[in-house]
C-alpha positions as CSV (number, residue, x, y, z in Angstrom):
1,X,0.0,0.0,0.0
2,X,1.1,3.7,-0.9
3,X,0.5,5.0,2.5
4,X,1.8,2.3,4.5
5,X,3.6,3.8,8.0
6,X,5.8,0.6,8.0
7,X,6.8,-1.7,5.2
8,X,8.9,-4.8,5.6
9,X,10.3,-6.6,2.5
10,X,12.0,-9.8,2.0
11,X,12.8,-9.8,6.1
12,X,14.9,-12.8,6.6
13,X,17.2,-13.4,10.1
14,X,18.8,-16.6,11.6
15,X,20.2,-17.0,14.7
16,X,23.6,-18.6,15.0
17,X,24.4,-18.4,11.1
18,X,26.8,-20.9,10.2
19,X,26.9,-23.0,12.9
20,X,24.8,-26.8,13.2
21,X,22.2,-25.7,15.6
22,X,21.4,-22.4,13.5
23,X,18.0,-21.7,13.5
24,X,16.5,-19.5,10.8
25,X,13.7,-17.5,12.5
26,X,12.5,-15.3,9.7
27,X,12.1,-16.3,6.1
28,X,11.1,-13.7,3.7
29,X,8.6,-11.5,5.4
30,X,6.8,-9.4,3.3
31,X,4.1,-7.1,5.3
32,X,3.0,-3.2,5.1
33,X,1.0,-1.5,8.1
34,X,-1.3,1.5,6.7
35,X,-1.6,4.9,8.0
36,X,-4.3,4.5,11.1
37,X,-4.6,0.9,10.7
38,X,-4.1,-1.6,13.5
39,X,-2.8,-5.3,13.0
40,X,-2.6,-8.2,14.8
41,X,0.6,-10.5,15.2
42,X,-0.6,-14.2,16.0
43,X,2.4,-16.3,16.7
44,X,3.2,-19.2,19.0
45,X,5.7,-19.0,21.7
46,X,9.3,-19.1,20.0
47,X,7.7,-18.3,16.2
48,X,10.1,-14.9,15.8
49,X,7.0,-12.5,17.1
50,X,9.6,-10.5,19.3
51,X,11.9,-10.7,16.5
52,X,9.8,-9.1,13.8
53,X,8.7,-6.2,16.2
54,X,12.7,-6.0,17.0
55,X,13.5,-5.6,13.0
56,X,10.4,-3.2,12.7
57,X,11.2,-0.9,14.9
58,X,15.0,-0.7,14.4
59,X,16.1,-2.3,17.4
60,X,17.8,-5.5,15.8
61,X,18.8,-5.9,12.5
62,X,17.5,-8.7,9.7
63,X,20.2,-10.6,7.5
64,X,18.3,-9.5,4.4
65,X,15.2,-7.1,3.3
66,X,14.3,-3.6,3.9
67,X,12.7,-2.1,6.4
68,X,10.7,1.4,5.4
69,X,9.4,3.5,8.0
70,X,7.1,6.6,7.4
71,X,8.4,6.6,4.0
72,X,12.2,6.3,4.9
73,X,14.4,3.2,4.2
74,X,16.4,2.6,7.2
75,X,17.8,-0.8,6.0
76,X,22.0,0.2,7.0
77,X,21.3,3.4,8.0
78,X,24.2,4.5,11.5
79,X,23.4,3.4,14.7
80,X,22.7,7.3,15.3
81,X,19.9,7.6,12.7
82,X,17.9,4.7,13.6
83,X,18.0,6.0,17.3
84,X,16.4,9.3,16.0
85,X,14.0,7.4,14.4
86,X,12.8,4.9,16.9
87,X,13.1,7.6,19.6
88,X,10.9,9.6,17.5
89,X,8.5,7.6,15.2
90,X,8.2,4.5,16.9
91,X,6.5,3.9,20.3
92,X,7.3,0.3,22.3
93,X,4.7,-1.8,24.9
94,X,5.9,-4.8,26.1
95,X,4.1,-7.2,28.0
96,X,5.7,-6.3,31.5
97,X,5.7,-2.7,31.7
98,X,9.5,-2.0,32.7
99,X,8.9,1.4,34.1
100,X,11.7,2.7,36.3
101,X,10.9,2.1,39.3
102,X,12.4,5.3,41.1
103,X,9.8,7.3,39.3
104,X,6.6,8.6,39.4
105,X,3.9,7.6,36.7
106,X,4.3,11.5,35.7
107,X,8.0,11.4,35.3
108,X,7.9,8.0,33.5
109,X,6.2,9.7,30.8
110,X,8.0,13.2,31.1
111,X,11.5,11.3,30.5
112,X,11.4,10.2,27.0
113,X,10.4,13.8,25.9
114,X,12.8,15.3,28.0
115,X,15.9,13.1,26.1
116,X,13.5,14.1,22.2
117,X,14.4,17.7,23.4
118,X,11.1,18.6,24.8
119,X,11.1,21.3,27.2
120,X,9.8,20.4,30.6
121,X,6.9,22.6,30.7
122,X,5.5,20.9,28.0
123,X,6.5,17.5,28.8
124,X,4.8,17.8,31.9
125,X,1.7,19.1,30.4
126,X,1.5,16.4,27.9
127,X,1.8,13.6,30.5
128,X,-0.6,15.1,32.6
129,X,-2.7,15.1,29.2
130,X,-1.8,11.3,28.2
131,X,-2.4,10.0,31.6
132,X,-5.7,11.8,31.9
133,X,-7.2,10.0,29.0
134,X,-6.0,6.4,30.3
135,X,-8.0,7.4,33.8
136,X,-5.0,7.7,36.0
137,X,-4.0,11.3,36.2
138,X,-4.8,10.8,40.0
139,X,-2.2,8.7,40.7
140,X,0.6,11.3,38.5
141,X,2.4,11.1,41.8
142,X,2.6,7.5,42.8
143,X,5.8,5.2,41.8
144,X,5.2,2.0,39.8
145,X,5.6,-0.5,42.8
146,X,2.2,1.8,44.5
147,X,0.0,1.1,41.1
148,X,-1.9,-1.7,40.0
149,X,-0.6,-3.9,37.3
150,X,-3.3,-2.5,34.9
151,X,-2.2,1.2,36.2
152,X,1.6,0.0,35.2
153,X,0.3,-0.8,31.9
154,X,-1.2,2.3,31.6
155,X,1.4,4.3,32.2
156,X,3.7,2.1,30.2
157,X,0.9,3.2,27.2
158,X,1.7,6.9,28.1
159,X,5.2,6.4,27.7
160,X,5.3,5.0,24.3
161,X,3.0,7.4,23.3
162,X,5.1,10.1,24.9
163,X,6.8,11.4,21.9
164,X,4.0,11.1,19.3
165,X,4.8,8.2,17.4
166,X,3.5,7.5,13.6
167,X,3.8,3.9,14.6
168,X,3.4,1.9,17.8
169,X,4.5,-1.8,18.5
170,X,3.4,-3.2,21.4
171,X,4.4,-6.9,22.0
172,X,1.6,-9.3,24.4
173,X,0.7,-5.4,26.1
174,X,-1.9,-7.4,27.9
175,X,-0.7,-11.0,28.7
176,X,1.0,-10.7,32.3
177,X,-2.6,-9.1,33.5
178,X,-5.9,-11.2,34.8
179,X,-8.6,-11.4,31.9
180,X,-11.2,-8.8,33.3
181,X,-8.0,-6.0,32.9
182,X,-6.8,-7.4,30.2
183,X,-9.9,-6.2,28.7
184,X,-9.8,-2.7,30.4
185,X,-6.8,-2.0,29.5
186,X,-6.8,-3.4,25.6
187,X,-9.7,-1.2,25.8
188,X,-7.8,1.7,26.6
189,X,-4.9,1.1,24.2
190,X,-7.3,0.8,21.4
191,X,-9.0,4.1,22.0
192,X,-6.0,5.8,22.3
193,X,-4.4,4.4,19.1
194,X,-7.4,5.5,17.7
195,X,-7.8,8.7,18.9
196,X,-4.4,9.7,17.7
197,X,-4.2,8.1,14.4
198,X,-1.6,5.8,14.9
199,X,-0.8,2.4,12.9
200,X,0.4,0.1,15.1
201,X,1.6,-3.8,14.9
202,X,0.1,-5.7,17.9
203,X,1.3,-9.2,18.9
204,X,-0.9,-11.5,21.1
205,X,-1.8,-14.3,21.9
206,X,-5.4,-13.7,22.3
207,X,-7.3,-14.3,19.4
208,X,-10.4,-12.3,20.7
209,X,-8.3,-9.4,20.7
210,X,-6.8,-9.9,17.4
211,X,-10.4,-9.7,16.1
212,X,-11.2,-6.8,17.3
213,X,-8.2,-5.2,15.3
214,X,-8.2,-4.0,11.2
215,X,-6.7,-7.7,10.6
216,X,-4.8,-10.5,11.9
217,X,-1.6,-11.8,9.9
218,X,0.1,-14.8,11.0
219,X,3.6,-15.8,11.8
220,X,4.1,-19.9,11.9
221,X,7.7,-21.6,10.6
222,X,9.1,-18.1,9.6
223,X,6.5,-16.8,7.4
224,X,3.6,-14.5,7.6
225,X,-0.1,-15.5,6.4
226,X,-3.6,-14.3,6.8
């Protein structure tokens, strides 16, 4: 597709190249993500999931292929461009939030604007903004360890959205919680991608969450379906 926030072509990556026990991970993936539209990554444990969100959003490299994002081809691009890029394009939600745990839920989210050159005015106003529309602007002020795991998630959300991403990858965002949150808070992510337009790649497990996204494409023995 013409408008597609994040193409992949001809992705291939093995692990331990050139020795007996390699194990080749990725075999050709071909897969574009439109502008605004969200898909869902259903993969079994150990099919490459983390791998392809790894390639996608410039954090590992593949063996082969390109990878364009927002128009840009970043295949071999320096370590310092593809930094730029992911810190400012590309917004990361893993399954356990990893907040740090010295911080407040406020400063969590101030932090990555703060290192994109925001000024702290407007960081600050922005959190308070992001953390308001996931329900929690109450608890701005509380560390991670005094929140709930679906409050950790949320303010995980806030993070990655911190910086105004064209494209957000969030890997199993709601597989360490109980079902009822998991629910709340998929809720929540989905109305924020929405609300800001984002395209974003989302792996899970959970197949009634996959069909509640655009569409679903497949990973199984290194290739994508549908």
């Amino acid at each position: 597709m013409s408008d597609a926030v994040l193409r992949l072509q001809g992705i291939t990556k093995t692990y331990n190249k050139g020795l007996p026990n390699a194990v080749e991970v990725l075999r050709g993936i071909d897969l574009d993500v439109g502008k605004g539209e969200v898909v869902a990554l259903v993969a079994p444990s150990g099919a490459g999931k983390s791998t392809l969100l790894h390639i996608a959003g410039l954090l590992d490299t593949a063996d082969a292929g390109t990878v364009m994002l927002a128009g840009q081809d970043m295949t071999g691009q320096s370590d310092r461009k593809r930094t730029a890029a992911r810190r400012t394009d590309v917004g990361f939600i893993y399954q356990f939030h990893h907040l740090l745990p010295e911080f407040t839920a406020l400063e969590n989210t101030v932090l990555p604007q703060l290192s994109a050159g925001t000024p702290r005015a407007a960081a600050d106003a922005r959190a308070h903004d992001l953390l308001a529309k996931v329900g929690i602007d109450q608890r701005a002020s509380h560390r991670p360890a005094a929140l709930s795991g679906g409050e950790q998630q949320r303010v995980a959300f806030c993070r990655a959205l911190a910086n105004g991403p064209r494209l957000l990858l969030a890997d199993e965002p709601t597989g360490n919680l109980d079902p009822t949150t998991s629910d709340q808070v998929f809720d929540t992510l989905m109305g924020l991608v929405r609300d800001t337009g984002l395209s974003a790649l989302i792996a899970t497990h959970n197949l009634a969450l996959a069909a509640r996204m655009d569409r679903t494409v497949a990973l199984k023995n290194g290739q994508l379906s549908t």
